[in-house]
C-alpha positions, 0 to 999 in steps of 0.5 A, spaced: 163 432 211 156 431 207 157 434 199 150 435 200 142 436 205 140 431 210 137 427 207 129 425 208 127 418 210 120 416 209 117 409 211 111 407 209 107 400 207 109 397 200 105 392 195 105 386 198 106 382 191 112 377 192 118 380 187 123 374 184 127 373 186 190 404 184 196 412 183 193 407 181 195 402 176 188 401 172 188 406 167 182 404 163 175 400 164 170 397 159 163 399 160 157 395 160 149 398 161 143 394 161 137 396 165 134 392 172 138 388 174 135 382 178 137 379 185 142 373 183 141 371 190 135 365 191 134 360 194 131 356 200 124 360 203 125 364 209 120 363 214 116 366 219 120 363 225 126 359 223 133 361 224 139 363 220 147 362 220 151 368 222 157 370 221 161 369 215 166 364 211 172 366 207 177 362 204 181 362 197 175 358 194 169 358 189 165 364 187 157 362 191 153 359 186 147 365 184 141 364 181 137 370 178 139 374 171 143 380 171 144 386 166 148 392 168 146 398 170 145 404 166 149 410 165 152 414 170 149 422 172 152 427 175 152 428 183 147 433 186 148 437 191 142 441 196 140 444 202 139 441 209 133 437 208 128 434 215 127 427 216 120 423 218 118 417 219 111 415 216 107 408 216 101 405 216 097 402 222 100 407 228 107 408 231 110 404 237 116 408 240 117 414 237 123 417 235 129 415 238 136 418 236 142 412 235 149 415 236 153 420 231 150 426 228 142 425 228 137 429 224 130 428 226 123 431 225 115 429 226 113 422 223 107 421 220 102 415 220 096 414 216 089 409 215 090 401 213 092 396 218 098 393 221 095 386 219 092 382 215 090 375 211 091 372 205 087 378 201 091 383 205 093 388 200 098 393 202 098 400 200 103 402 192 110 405 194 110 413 193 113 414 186 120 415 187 125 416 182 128 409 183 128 403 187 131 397 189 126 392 192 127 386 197 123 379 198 126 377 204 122 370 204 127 368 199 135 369 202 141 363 202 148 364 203 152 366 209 157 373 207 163 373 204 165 380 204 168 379 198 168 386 195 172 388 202 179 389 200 185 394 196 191 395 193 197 398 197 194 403 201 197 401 208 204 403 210 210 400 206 212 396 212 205 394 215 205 398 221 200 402 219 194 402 220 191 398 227 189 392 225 182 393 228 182 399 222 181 393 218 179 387 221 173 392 223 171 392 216 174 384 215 179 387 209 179 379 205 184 382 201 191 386 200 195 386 194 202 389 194 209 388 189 213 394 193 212 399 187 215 405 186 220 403 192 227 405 189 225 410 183 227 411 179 231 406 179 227 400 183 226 393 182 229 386 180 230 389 174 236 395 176 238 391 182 234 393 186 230 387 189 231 387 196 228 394 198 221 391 194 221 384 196 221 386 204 215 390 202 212 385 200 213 381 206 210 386 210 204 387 207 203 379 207 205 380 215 199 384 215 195 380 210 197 373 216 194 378 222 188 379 220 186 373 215 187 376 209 188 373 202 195 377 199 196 378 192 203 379 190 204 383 184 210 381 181 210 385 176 211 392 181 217 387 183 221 387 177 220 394 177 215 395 172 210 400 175 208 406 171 214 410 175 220 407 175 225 406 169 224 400 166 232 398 161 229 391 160 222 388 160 223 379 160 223 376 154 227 382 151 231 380 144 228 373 145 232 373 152 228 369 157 235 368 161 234 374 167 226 373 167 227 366 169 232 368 175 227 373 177 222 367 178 226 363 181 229 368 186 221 369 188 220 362 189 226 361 193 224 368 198 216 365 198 218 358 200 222 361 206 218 365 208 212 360 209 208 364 202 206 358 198 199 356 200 192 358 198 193 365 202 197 368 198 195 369 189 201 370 184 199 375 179 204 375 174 203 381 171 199 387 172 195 391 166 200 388 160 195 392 155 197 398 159 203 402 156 206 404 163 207 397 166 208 393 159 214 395 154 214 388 150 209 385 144 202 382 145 205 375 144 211 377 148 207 378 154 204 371 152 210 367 152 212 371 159 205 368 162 207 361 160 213 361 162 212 364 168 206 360 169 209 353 168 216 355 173 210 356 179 206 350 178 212 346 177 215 349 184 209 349 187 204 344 185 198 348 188 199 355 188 194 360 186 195 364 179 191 370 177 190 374 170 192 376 165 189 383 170 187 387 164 186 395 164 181 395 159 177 390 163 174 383 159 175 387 152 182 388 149 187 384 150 182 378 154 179 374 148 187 373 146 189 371 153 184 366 153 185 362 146 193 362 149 192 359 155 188 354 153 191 351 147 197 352 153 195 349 159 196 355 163 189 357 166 190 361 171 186 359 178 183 366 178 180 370 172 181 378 174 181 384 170 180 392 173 174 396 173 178 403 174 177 407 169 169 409 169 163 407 168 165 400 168 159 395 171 162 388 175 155 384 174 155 386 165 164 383 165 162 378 170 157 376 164 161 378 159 167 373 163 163 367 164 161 367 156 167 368 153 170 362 157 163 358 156 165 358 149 172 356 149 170 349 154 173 353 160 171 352 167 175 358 172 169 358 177 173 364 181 173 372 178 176 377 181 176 385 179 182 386 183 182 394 182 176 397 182 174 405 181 175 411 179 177 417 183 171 420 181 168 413 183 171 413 190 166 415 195 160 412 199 154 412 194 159 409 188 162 404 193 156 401 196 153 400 189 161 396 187 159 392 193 152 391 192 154 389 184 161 384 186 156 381 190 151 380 185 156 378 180 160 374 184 166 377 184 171 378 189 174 386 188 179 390 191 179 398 190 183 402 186 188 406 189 190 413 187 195 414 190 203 416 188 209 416 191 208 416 200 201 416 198 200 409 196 202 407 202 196 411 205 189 412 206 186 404 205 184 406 197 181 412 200 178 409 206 181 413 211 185 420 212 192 420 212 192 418 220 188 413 219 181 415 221 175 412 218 171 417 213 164 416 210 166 411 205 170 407 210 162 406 214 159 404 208 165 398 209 162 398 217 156 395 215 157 391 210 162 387 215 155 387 220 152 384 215 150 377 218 146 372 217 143 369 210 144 373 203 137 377 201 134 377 194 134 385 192 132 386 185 136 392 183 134 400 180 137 403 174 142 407 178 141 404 185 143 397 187 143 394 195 146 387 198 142 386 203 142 380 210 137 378 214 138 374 221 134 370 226 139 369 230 139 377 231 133 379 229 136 384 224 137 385 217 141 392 214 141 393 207 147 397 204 144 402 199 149 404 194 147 410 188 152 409 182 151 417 180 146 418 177 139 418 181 137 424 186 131 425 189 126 420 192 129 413 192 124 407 195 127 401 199 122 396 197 120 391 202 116 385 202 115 378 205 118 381 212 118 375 216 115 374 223 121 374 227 122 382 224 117 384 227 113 386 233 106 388 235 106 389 227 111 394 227 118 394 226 124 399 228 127 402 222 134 405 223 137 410 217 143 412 216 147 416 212 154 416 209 156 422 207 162 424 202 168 427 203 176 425 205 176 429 213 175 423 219 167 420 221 166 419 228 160 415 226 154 416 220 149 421 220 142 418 224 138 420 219 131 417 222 131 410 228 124 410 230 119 404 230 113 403 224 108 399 221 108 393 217 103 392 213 102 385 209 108 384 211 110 389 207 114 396 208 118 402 204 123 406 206 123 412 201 131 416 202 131 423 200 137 422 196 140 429 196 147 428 194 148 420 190 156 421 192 153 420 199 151 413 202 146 409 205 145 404 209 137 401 213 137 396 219 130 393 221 130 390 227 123 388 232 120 395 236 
């Protein structure tokens, strides 16, 4: 169910000028603000004729190489919410088609079309966007790069033995990644560390089951598998007393079980720790948890030369604890493959910590090319606005993420971090996810707003692009999808066919999005502006351009 209106979609001619390009376990989150941010993705010219890659790749390996300068977005606002609002659809040089409905609940009204040509030359001038509250702006002549779906994942949130849900629920929105220590399973007397093992290791091997049959990357938690998970009693934390004995068994044993159960190649990261500067889930010292890391690190590489290890998965995201953890494991020699943290607790921007990230480790001559924030999100944060702007902004920062999941007890085995309900059917956000995976082709220049962000793809093979339009929280009112650049193979006749589609927020089941508008329009100049009247900025949005 909508918080809010419909909202209202207007399309009109754009300027034609070129644009350059889990509860959960994360308590805190550092914040970062700036202003516009640019596209990072840049790179060959996208003609008016040449076809594109489709599909998407996916493996354990590097971060894409991004160009392009990136700031954080600015602070969060308050969601809106309003009535019910018409749509229409308004262009320049005509309409072709008319409106059409496209599946789901539809709201459409007029269009209305006014002066100017749908062609043009090289002194072709389109007519300025309408004023708008913000903007994200396109060039689709500058695109690489095939999708990963990077920001498709999430801690624990299917069922403790991976029957649940349907395969399909997940593959539909090609989950890249699942993360799993069995936490809370025993309490309050769970885990390795009260003898306990057993009952989490097989939680772990479910969820890794799970990861297999949809080609999923799983994250093991071994933190939730000592029985340190923010619930449970913790009588001892490793290394207690100066003690390494007990701590040096529990490895070994993982190391035993992964090897036996196959869990020993790129699919599977070891985080050895999960938010070490959070009091519930660490009991010892700073220096404690270092040695630990050593430790831990050391006995994993030597069993298993190529195993992937990521940390330290900080709360408080690249501030705190992070500098510390970076001198340590330099002088050590325990780099992790994977350098994580969270952005769980408000207000937190993965493009300004990205940055943030990279120069802390290009100040200590340290080369991670893989980051990942592998819990992202508040509760507050979760719905389809929000999480289109965390997609579109771990894709601008070249990040991997997982939502956070906030879930306790049976409800951290439920509900995909918030993607479903509880019998396991698709909400709004879960949508927003939908077409992300739908994105095909080559990777969009997009230039950000101040509180709204997209990713965007562009296909020749299909003749279709579809930009998910994220809100951070802050931007109701008229937001203007700028579009420049629009190739040929988009286009018919001078027009192209724009299909809005609407998100809304909420917890209860979506069949499918709200249509908000589906009807062809001119472009002129190669240009095009969709304006979304964006009533209630928890909603999402999501345009697909494809020939009349």
């Amino acid at each position: 169910m909508s918080a809010g209106g419909t909202s209202l979609a207007s399309t009109t001619s754009a300027t034609s000028a070129s644009s350059a390009t889990g509860g959960t376990q994360g308590q805190q989150s550092s914040q970062q603000s700036g202003g516009t941010t640019n596209a990072n993705s840049a790179g060959g010219t996208v003609g008016s004729g040449g076809r594109t890659a489709t599909g998407g790749t996916k493996g354990a390996g590097g971060s894409p190489s991004l160009g392009g300068s990136s700031n954080g977005a600015t602070s969060n606002g308050g969601a809106a919410t309003g009535g019910t609002t018409s749509s229409k659809v308004s262009g320049v040089g005509g309409l072709t088609g008319g409106t059409k409905n496209s599946g789901g609940t539809t709201a459409l009204s007029s269009a209305q079309f006014t002066g100017g040509s749908a062609t043009g030359g090289a002194n072709c001038t389109a007519p300025t966007p309408p004023a708008a509250k913000d903007s994200v702006t396109l060039d689709m002549a500058t695109a690489s790069g095939a999708p990963t779906y990077r920001a498709s994942g999430f801690i624990y949130g299917i069922s403790q033995d991976g029957s649940q849900p349907p395969n399909t629920t997940l593959t539909d929105i090609k989950i890249q990644h699942l993360r799993c220590g069995g936490a809370q399973i025993g309490c309050p007397k769970g885990g390795f560390v009260n003898g306990q093992y057993a009952a989490r290791w097989n939680a772990v091997k479910a969820y890794y089951a799970k990861a297999q049959a949809i080609g999923a990357t799983f994250l093991m938690l071994v933190h939730d598998i000592w029985g340190a998970d923010a619930v449970c009693t913790v009588p001892r934390w490793p290394g207690g007393g100066g003690d390494w004995t007990e701590y040096t068994s529990f490895i070994d044993q993982l190391l035993t079980d992964a090897k036996a159960n196959g869990m020993t190649g790129p699919d599977v990261r070891w985080e050895l720790w999960n938010e070490p500067d959070y009091s519930g889930f660490w009991g010892g010292t700073q220096a404690q948890w270092l040695e630990m890391w050593k430790r831990g690190y050391q006995q994993i590489r030597a069993a298993l030369p190529d195993a992937v290890i990521e940390g330290p998965s900080l709360a408080s995201g690249v501030g705190g604890w992070f500098n510390a953890f970076l001198d340590y494991v330099k002088t050590n020699n325990v780099v992790p493959n994977y350098m994580g943290w969270h952005e769980a607790g408000g207000g937190g921007d993965p493009v300004g910590d990205a940055n943030a990230a990279r120069s802390a480790l290009s100040s200590r001559g340290l080369t991670v090319p893989n980051l990942d924030i592998s819990e992202y999100g508040s509760s507050s944060e979760q719905n389809p606005g929000h999480s289109a702007w965390f997609i579109a902004r771990l894709e601008r920062g070249g990040l991997d993420g997982l939502r956070s999941n906030w879930g306790g007890g049976s409800g951290l085995y439920s509900t995909m971090g918030g993607l479903v309900t509880g019998s396991w059917q698709p909400n709004g956000q879960w949508w927003i996810y939908k077409r992300y995976a739908d994105q095909t082709g080559l990777r969009t220049t997009v230039t950000a707003g101040s509180q709204v962000d997209a990713v965007a793809y562009q296909d020749a093979d299909t003749n279709k692009s579809i930009i998910v339009v994220g809100n951070r929280g802050g931007s109701t009112g008229s937001v203007n999808v700028v579009v420049k650049n629009m190739p040929a193979w988009l286009q018919s006749a001078g027009t192209t066919k724009v299909l809005v589609e609407k998100m809304p927020n909420g917890t209860t089941a979506v069949t499918a999005p709200t249509v908000v508008s589906n009807a062809s329009a001119a472009v002129t100049c190669n240009a095009l502006t969709v304006t979304i009247d964006w009533a209630t900025a928890t909603d999402g949005y999501v345009i697909t351009l494809a020939p009349s």
